[in-house]
C-alpha positions as CSV (number, residue, x, y, z in Angstrom):
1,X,-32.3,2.2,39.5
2,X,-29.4,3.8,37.5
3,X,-29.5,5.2,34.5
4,X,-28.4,2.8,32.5
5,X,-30.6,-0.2,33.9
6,X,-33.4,2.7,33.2
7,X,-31.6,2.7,29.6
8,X,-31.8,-0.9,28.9
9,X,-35.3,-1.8,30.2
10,X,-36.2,1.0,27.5
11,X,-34.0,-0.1,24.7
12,X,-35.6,-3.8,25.3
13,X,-39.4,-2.1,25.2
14,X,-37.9,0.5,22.2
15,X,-36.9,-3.0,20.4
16,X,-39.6,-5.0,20.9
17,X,-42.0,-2.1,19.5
18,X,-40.2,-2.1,16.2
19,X,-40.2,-5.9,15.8
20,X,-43.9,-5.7,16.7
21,X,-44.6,-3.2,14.1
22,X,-42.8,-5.1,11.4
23,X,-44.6,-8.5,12.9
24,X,-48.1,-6.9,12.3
25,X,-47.7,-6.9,8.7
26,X,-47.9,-10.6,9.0
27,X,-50.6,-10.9,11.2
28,X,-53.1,-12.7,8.3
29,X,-50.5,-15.9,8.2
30,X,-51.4,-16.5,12.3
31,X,-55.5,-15.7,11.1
32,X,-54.7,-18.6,8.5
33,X,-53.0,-20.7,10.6
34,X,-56.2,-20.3,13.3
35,X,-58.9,-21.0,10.6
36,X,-56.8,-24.2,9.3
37,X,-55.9,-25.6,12.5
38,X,-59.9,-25.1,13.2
39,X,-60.2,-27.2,10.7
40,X,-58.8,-30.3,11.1
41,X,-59.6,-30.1,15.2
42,X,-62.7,-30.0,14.8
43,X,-62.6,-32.9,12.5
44,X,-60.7,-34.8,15.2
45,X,-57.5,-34.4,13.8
46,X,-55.2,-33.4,16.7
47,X,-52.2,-30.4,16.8
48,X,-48.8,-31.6,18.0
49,X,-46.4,-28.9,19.4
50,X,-42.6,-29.4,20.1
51,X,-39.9,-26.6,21.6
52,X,-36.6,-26.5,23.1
53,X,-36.4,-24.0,26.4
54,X,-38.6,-20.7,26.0
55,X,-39.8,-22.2,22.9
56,X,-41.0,-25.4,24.8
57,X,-42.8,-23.0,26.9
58,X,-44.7,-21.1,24.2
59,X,-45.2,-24.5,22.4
60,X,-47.3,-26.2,26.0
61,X,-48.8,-22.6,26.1
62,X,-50.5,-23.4,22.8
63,X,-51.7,-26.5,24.0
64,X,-52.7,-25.5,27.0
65,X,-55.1,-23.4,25.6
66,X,-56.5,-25.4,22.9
67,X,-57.1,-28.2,25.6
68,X,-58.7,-25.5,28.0
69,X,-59.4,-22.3,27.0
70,X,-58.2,-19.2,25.4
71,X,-61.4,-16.4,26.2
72,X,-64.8,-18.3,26.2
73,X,-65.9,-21.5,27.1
74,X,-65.6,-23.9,24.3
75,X,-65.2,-27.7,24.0
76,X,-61.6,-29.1,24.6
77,X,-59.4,-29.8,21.7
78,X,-57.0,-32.4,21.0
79,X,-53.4,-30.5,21.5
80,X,-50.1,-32.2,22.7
81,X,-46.8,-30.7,24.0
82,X,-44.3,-33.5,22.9
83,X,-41.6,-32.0,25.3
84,X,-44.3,-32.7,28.5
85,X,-44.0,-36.2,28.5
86,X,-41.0,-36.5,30.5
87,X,-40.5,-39.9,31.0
88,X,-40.8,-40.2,27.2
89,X,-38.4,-37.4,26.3
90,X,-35.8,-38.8,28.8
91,X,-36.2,-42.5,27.6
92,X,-36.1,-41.5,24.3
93,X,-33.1,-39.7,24.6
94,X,-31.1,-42.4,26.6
95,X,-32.0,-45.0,23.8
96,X,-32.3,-43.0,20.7
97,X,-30.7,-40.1,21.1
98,X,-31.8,-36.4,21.5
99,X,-32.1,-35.7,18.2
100,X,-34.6,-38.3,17.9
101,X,-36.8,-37.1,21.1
102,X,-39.4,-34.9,19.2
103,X,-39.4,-37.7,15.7
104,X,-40.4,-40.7,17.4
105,X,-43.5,-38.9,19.5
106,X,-44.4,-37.7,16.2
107,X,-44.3,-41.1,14.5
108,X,-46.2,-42.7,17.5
109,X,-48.8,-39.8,17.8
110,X,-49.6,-38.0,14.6
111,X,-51.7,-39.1,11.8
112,X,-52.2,-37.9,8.4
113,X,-53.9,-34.6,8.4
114,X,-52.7,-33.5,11.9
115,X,-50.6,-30.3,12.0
116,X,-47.1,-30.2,14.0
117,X,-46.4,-26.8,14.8
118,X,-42.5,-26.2,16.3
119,X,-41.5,-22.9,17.6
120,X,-37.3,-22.3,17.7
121,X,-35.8,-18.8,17.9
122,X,-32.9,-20.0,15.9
123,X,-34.5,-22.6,13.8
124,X,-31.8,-24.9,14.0
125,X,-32.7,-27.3,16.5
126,X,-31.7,-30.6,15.2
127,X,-34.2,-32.7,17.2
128,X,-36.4,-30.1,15.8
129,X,-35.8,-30.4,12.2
130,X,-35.6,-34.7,12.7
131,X,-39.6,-33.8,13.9
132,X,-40.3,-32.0,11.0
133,X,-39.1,-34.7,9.3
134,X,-41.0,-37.4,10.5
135,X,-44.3,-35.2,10.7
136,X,-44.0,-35.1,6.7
137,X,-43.2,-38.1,6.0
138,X,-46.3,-39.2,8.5
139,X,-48.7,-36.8,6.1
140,X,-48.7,-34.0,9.0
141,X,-49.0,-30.3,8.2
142,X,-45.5,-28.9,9.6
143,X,-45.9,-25.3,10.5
144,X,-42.6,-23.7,11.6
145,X,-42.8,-20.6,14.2
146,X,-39.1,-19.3,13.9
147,X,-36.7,-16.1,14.3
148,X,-34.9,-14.6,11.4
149,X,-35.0,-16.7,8.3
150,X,-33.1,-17.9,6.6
151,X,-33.3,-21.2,8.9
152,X,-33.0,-24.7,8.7
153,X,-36.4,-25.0,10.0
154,X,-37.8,-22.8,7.1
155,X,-36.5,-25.4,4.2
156,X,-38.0,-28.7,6.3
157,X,-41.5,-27.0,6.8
158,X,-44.5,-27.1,4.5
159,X,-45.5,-23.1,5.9
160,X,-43.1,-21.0,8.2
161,X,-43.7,-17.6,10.6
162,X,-40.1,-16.3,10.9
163,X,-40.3,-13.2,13.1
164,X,-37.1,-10.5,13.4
165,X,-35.9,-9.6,16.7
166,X,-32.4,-8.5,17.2
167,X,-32.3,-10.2,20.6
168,X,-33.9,-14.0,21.4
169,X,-36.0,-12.5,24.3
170,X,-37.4,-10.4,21.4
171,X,-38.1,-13.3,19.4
172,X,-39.6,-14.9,22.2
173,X,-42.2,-12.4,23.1
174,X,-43.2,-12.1,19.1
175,X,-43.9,-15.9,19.4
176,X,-46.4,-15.2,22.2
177,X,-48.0,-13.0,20.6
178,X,-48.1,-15.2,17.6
179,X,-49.5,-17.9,19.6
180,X,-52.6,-15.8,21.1
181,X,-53.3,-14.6,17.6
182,X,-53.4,-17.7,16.1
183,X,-55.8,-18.9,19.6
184,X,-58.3,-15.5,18.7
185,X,-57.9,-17.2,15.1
186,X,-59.3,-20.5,16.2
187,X,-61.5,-19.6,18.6
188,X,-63.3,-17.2,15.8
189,X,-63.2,-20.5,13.4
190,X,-64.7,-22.8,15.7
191,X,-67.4,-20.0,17.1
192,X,-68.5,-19.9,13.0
193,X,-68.2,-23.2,12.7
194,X,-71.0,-23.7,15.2
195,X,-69.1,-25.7,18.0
């Protein structure tokens, strides 16, 4: 490896240390967002998640492990990726448009009381912000997980994580983090909780 591959794969870890250091000093909003999203699941509310790219990623990681598992063996929880339904997303999006793919799954799945959660590095997605949208004017809780604010996202979200990252990769492995701290959260809510 030359030096300067050497010199980038250490400015990336150099870079992602700082942003994690800074991130840290938010840690009690993911805590808060575990015990709340606790909550409502176990009242059999249900958490929708949305994403575009890497974000859709992290967003069906979430789910996944609400659905299964995230440490210990726990009941299943009612968690769904609205970007996983592919032959809803495309169908959507050939008859309404892609800024409408995220909004209409939200109007046809959530229910006052539910939580949306939407994870964008930029927090300008436009299908995005049409989902926050219709989550709040469908009495969801919209939770934003988003890069640097100021963002679009930010304003059209009841609560907002906006992590700082010089580079979207950076941004990217925050939200990871993010999500498995707000999992540790729930998972310590719902142990309390007795279920």
């Amino acid at each position: 490896m030359s030096t300067h591959a050497e010199s980038s794969v250490t400015a990336h870890c150099d870079e992602l240390l700082d942003a994690l250091v800074r991130f840290r000093e938010r840690a009690h909003f993911t805590e808060r967002w575990g015990g709340q999203l606790a909550a409502v699941l176990c009242g059999g509310g249900r958490l929708l998640a949305a994403g575009n790219g890497g974000s859709a990623a992290q967003a069906q990681h979430l789910t996944a492990e609400l659905v299964g598992r995230y440490r210990d063996d726990r009941p299943p929880f009612s968690a769904i990726a609205l970007h996983a339904d592919t032959s809803s997303t495309t169908a959507i999006a050939n008859d309404y448009g892609v800024d409408e793919v995220f909004a209409r799954q939200v109007r046809a799945h959530g229910r006052p009381g539910d939580i949306l959660m939407l994870l964008s590095t930029s927090g300008a997605s436009a299908n995005l912000l049409a989902a926050a949208d219709a989550g709040r004017a469908a009495g969801l809780t919209v939770w934003a997980l988003t890069g640097p604010a100021p963002n679009p996202l930010v304003a059209c979200s009841d609560e907002a994580l906006c992590v700082s990252g010089s580079s979207t990769a950076t941004v990217q492995e925050l939200h990871l983090v993010a999500v498995h701290m707000v999992c540790e959260a729930f998972d310590a809510a719902v142990e309390r909780n007795g279920r």
